[in-house]
BAZAFI-907052 format. One record per residue: x, y, z of N, C-alpha, C in turn; residue in one letter; residue number from 1. Coordinates in pm, whole numbers, plus 50000, padded with zeros to 5 digits. Layout:
BEGIN
GUVO     nc1     nc2     nc3    cac1    cac2    cac3     cc1     cc2     cc3   aa     i
GUVO       X       Y       Z       X       Y       Z       X       Y       Z    A   NUM
...
END
This chain:
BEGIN
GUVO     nc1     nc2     nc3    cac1    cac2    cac3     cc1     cc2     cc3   aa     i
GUVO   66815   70642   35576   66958   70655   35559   66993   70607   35423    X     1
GUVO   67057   70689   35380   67103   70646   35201   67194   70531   35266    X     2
GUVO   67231   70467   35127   67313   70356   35112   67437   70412   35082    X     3
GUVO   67448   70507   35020   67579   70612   34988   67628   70686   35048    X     4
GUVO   67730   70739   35092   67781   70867   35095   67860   70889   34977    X     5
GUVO   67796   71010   34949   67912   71099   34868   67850   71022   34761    X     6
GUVO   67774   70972   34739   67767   70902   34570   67801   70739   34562    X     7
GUVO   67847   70733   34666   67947   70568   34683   67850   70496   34662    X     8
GUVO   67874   70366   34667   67790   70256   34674   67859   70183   34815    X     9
GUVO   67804   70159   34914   67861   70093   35064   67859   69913   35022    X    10
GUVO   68065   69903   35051   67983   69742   34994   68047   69697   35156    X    11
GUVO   67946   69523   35243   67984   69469   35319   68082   69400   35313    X    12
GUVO   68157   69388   35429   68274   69341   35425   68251   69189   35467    X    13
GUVO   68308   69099   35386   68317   68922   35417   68425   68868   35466    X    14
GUVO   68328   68811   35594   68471   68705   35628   68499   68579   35552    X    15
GUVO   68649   68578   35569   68705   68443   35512   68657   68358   35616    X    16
GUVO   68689   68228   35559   68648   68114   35609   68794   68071   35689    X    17
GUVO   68783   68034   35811   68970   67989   35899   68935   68058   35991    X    18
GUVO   69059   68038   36072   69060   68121   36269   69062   68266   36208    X    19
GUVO   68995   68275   36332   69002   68449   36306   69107   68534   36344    X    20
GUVO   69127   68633   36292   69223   68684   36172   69207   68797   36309    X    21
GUVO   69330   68852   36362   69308   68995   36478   69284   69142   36450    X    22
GUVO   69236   69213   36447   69229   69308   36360   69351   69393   36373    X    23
GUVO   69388   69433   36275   69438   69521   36218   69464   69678   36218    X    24
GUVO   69549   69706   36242   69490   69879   36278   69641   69926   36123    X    25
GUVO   69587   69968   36077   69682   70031   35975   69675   70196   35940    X    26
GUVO   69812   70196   35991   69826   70356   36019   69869   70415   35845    X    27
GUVO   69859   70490   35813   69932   70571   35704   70050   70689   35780    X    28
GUVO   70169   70648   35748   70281   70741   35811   70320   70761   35678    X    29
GUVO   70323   70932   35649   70377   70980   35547   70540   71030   35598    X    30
GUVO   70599   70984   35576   70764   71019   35559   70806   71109   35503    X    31
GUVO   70857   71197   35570   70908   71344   35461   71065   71314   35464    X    32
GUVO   71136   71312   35330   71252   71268   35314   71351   71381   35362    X    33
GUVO   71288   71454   35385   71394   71593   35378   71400   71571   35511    X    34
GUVO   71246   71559   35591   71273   71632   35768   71386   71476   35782    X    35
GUVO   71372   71368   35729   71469   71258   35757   71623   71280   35705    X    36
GUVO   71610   71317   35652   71777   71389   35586   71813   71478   35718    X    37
GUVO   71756   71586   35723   71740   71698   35820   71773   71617   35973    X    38
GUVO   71679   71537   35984   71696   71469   36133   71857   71412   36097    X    39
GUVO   71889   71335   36063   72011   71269   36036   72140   71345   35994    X    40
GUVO   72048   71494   35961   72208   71565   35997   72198   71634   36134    X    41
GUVO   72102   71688   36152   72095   71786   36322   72160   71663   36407    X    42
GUVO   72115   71539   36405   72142   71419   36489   72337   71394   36403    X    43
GUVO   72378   71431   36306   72509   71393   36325   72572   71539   36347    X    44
GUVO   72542   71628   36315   72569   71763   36386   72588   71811   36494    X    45
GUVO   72515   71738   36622   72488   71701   36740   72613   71617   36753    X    46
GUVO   72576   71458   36724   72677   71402   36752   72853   71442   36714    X    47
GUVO   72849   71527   36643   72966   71568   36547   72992   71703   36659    X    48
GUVO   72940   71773   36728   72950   71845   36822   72957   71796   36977    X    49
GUVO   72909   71701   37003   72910   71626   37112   73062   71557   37127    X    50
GUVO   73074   71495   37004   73253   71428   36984   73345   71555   37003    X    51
GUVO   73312   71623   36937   73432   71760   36906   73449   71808   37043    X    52
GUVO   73305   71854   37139   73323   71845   37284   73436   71724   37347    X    53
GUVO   73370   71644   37358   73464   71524   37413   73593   71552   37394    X    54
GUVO   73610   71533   37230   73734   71529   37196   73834   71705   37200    X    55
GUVO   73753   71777   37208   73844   71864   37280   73853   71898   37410    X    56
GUVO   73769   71860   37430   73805   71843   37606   73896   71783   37648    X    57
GUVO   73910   71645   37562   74005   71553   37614   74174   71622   37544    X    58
GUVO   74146   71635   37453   74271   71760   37411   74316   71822   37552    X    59
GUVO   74182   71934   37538   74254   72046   37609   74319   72013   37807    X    60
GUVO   74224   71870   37816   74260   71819   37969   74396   71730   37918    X    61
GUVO   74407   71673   37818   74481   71613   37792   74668   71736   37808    X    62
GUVO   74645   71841   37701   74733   71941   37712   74745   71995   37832    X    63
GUVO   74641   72048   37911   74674   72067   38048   74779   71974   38121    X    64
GUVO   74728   71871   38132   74757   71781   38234   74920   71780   38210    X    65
GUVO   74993   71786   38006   75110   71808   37974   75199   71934   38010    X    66
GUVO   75084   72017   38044   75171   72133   38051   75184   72169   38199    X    67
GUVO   75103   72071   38300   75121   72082   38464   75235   71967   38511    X    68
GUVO   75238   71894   38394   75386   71801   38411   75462   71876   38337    X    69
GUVO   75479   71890   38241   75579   71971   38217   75618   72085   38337    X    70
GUVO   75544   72179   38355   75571   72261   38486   75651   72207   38575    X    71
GUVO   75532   72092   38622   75617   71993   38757   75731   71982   38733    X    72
GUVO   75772   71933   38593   75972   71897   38573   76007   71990   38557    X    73
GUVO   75990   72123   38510   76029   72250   38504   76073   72238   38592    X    74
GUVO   76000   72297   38716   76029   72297   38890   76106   72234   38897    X    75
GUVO   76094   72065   38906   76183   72008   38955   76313   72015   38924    X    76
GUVO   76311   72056   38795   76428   72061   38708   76496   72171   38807    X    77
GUVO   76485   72320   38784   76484   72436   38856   76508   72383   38986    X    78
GUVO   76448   72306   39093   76490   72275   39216   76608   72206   39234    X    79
GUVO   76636   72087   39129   76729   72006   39142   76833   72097   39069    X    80
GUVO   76850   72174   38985   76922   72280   38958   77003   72351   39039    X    81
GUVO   76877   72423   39135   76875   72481   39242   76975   72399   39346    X    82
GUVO   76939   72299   39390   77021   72235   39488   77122   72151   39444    X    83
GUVO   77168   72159   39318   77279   72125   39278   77395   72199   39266    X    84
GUVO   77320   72347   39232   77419   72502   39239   77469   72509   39350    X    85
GUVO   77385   72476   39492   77396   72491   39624   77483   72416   39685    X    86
GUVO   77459   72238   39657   77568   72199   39680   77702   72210   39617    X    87
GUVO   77708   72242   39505   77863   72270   39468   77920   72396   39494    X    88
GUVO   77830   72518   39546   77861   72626   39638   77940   72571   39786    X    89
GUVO   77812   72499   39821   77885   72449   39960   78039   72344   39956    X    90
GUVO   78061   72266   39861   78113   72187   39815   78240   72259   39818    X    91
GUVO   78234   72369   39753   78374   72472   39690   78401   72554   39814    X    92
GUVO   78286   72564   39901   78272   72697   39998   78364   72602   40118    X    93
GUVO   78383   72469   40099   78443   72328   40194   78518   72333   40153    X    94
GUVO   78581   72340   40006   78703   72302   40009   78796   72461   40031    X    95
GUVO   78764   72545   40020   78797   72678   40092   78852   72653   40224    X    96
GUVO   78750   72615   40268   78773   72687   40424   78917   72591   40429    X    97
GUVO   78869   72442   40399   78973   72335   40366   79121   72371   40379    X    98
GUVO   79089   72439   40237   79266   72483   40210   79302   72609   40297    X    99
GUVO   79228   72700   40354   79252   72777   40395   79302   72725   40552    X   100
GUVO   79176   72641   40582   79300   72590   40723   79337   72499   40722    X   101
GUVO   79414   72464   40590   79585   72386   40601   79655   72461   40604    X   102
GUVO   79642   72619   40505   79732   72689   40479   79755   72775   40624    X   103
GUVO   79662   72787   40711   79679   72832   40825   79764   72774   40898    X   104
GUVO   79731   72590   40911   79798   72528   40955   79948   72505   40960    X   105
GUVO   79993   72525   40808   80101   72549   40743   80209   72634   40822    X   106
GUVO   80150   72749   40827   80202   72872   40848   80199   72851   40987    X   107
GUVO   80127   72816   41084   80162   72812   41216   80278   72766   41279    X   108
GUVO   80271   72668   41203   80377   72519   41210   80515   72594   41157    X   109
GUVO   80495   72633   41052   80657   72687   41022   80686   72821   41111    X   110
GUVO   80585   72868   41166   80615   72998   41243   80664   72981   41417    X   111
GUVO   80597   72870   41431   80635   72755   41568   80790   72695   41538    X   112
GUVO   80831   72646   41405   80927   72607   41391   81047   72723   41377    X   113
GUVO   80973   72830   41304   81085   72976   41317   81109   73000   41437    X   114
GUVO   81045   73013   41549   81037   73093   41684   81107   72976   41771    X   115
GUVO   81051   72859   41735   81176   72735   41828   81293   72782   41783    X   116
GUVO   81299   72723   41638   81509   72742   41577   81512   72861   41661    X   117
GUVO   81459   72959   41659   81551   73139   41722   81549   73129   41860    X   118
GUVO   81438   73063   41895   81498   73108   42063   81585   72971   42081    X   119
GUVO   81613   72822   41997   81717   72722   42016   81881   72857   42007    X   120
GUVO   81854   72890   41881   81963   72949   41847   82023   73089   41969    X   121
GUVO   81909   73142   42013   81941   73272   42071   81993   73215   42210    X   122
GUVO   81932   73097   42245   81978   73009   42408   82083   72963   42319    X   123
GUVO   82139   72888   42236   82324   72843   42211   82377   72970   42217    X   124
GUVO   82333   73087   42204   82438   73197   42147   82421   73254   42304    X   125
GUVO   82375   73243   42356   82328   73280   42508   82460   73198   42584    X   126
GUVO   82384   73056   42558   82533   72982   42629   82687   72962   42576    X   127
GUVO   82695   73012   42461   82779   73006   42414   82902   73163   42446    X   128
GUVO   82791   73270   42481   82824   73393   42556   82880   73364   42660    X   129
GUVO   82826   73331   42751   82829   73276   42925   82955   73206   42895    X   130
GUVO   82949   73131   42819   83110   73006   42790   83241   73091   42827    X   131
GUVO   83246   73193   42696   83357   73278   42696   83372   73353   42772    X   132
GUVO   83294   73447   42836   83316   73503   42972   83362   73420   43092    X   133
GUVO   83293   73288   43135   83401   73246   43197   83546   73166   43174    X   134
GUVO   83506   73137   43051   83680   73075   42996   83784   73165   43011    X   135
GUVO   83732   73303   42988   83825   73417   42979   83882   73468   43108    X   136
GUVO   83783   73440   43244   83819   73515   43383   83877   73383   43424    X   137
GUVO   83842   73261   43357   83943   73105   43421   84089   73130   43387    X   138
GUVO   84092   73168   43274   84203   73218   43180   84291   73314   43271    X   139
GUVO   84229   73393   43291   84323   73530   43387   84367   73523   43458    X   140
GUVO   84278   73428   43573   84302   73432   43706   84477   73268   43693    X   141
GUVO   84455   73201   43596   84530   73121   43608   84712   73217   43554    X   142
GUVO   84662   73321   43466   84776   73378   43428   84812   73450   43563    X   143
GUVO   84779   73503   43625   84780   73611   43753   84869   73512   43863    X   144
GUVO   84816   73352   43856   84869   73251   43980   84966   73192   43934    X   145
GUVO   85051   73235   43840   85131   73159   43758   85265   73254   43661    X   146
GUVO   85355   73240   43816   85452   73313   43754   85563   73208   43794    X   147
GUVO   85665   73244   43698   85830   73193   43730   85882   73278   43705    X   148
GUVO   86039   73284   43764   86143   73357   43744   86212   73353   43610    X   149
GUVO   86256   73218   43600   86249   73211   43394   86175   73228   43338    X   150
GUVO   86051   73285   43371   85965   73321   43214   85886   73453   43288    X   151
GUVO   85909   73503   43355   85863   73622   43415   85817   73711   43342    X   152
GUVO   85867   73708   43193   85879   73838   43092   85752   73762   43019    X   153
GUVO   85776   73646   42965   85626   73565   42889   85538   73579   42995    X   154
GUVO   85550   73554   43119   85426   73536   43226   85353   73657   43219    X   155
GUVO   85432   73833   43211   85372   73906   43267   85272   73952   43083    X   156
GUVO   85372   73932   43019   85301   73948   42874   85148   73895   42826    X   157
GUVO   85182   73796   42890   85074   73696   42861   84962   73746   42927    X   158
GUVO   84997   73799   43065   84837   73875   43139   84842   73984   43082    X   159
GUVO   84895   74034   43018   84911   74192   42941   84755   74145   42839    X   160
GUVO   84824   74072   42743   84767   74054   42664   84598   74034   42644    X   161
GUVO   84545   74004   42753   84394   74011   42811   84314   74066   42848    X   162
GUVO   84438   74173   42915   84410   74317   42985   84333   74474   42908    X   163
GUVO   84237   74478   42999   84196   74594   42906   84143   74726   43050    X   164
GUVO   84124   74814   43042   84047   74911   43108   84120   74922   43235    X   165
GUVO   84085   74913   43375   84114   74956   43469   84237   74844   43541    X   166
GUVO   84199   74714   43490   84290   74657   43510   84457   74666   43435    X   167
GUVO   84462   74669   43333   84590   74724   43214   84652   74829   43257    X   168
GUVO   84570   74901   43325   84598   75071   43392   84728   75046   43523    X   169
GUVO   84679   74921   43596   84728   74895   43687   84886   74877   43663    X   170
GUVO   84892   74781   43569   85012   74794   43523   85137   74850   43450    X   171
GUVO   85059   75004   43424   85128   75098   43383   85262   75143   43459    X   172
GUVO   85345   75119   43413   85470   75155   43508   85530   75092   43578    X   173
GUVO   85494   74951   43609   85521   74860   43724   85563   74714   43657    X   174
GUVO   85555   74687   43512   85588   74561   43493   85695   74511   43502    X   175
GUVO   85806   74687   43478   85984   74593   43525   86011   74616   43670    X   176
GUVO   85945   74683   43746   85970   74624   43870   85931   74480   43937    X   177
GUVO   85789   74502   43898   85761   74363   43983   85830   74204   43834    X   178
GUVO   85866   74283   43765   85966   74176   43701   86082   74106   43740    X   179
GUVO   86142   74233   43807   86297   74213   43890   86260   74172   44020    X   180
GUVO   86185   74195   44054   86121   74121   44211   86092   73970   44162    X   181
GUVO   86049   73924   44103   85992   73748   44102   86144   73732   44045    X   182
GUVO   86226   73768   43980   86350   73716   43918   86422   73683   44048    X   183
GUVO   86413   73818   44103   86535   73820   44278   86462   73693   44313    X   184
GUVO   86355   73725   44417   86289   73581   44480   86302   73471   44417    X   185
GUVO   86299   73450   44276   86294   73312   44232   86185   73247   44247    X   186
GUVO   86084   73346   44242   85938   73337   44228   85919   73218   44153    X   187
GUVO   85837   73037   44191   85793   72942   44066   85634   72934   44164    X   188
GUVO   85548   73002   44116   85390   72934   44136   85351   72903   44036    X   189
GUVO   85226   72824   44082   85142   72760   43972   85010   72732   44043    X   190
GUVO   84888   72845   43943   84733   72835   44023   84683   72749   43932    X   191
GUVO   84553   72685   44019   84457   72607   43960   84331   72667   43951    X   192
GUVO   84201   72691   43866   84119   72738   43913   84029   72585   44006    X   193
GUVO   83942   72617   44082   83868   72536   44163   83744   72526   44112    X   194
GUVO   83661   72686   44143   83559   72644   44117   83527   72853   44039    X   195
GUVO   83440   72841   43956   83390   72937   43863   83223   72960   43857    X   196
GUVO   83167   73097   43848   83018   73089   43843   83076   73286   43823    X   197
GUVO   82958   73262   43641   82894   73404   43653   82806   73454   43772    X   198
GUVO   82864   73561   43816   82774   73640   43902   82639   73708   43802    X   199
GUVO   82697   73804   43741   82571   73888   43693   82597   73902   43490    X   200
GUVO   82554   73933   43467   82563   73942   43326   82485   74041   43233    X   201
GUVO   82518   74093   43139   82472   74233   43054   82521   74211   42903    X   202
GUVO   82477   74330   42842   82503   74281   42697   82627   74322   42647    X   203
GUVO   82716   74393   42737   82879   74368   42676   82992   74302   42771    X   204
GUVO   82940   74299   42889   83012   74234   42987   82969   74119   43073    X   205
GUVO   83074   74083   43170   82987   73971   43288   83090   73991   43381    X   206
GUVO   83011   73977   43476   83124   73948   43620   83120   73798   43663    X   207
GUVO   83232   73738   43656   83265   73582   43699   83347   73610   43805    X   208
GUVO   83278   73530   43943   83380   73457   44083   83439   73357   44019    X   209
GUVO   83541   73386   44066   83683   73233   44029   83693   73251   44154    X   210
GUVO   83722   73041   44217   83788   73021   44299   83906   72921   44255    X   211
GUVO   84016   73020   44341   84151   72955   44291   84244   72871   44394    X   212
GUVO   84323   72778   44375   84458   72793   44477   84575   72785   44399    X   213
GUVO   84726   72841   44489   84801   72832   44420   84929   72809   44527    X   214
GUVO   85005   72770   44486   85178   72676   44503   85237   72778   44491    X   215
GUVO   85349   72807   44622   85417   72881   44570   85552   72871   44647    X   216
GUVO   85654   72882   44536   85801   72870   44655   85871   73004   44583    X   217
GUVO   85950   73006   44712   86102   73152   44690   86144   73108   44729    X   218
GUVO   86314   73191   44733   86413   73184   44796   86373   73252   44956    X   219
GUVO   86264   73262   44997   86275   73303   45153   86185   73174   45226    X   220
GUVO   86120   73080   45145   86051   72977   45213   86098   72838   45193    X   221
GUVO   86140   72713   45261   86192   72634   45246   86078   72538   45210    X   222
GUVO   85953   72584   45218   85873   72429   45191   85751   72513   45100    X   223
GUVO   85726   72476   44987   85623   72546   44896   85466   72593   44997    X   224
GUVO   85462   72677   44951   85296   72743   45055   85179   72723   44944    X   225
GUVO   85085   72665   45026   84941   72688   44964   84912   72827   44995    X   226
GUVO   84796   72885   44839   84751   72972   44917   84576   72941   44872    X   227
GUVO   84504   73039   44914   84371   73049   44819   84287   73167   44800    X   228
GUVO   84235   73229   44693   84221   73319   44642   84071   73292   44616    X   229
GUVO   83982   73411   44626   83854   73451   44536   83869   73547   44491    X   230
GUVO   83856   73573   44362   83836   73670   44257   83724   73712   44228    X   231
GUVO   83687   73819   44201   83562   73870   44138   83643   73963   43974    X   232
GUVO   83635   73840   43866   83643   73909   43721   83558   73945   43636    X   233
GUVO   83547   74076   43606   83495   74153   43531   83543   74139   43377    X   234
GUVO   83466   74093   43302   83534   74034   43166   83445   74155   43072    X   235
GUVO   83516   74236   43007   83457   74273   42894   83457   74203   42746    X   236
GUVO   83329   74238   42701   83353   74186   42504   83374   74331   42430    X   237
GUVO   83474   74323   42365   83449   74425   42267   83518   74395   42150    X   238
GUVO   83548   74491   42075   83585   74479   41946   83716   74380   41890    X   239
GUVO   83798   74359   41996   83894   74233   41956   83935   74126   42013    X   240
GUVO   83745   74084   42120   83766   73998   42158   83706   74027   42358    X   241
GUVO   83749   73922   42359   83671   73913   42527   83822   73976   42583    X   242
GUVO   83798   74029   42723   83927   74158   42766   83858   74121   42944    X   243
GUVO   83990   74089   42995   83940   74146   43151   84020   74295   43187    X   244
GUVO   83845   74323   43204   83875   74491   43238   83884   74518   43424    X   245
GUVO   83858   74417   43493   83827   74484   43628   83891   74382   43693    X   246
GUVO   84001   74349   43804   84012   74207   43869   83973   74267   44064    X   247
GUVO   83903   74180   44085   83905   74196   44251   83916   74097   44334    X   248
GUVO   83987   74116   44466   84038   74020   44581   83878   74014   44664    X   249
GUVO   83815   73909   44649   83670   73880   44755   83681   73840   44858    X   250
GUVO   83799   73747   44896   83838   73701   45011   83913   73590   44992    X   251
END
């Protein structure tokens, strides 16, 4: 075996003198500056893409999440909108009906109060009808029971004057006789009415019972006579006033 390779001269290796020393393993790592440049950008390129991920993710979850709240208040907005339109629909749609039934109310009430006053008024004018029809047959029957010899001519005038239709008729022709008759006799009565009640009633006339009595002296009776009378008077209304048109003897 040569002592050489390659030409060399092989020299032995000496130990130092001290503890022994561990061996050694010594690597040669050649470093390429570029693939280290290179690594340190792919590796911030990476990381620079890894962030940009993140960070737009977090953007775009971030914007989402703004624009699903936003939505949400949209809506809500829109709902509370919604049921704010609704209640002031209902609100207005209340005070409607509201005024509408006061104004109903209103109107009932004054239409209750029209229809009382008219039928108050149509019952006074009712009784106030009934009044004069019998004031008028009280009236007659007292002129009829009530004659004197001194005023025979006012007495018979006076029932003239009331007289209308079949009764007035009666006296056609006859007032200066039976004039000179109560003068001769010396005719003094004087009737009372007693008692009075419409019988029946219509819209231009009424028939009133009078009950009467009456006093009466002549020259043929020495002591004054009662008498007593029922009438059935027929009172007309017409154009100048209340008129007895009909007189009858009932018993």
């Amino acid at each position: 075996m040569s002592e050489s390779n390659n030409g060399r001269p092989r020299r032995r290796a000496g130990r130092s003198a001290g503890p022994p020393v561990e061996d050694v393993q010594v690597v040669d790592v050649t470093v390429d500056g570029g693939a280290v440049e290179s690594a340190e950008v792919v590796d911030a390129e990476v990381a620079s893409d890894e962030d940009a991920t993140v960070v737009a993710a977090t953007v775009e979850l971030t914007k989402s999440a703004v624009v699903d709240e936003a939505v949400v208040d949209e809506d809500a907005d829109d709902d509370s909108a919604e049921l704010d339109e609704e209640d002031a629909k209902l609100t207005k749609l209340g005070q409607i009906i509201g005024l509408a039934a006061a104004a109903v109310l209103v109107l009932a009430l004054v239409v209750g109060a029209t229809f009382a006053a008219l039928a108050a008024r149509s019952g006074s004018q009712d009784e106030d009808l009934r009044a004069q029809y019998t004031q008028t047959a009280r009236q007659a029957v007292i002129n009829l029971t009530t004659i004197r010899a001194d005023s025979a001519k006012e007495d018979i005038e006076r029932i003239l004057a009331v007289a209308s239709g079949e009764f007035k008729s009666e006296f056609d022709g006859r007032v200066d006789p039976f004039m000179d008759v109560v003068k001769q006799a010396k005719v003094v009565s004087s009737g009372e009415v007693v008692e009075s009640g419409i019988e029946s009633v219509d819209e231009n006339s009424a028939k009133v019972l009078v009950a009467a009595k009456q006093t009466v002296s002549n020259t043929g009776s020495a002591e004054p006579q009662a008498r007593q009378y029922r009438f059935r008077i027929t009172v007309s209304k017409g154009d100048t006033g209340m008129t007895v048109s009909k007189v009858e003897f009932v018993g």
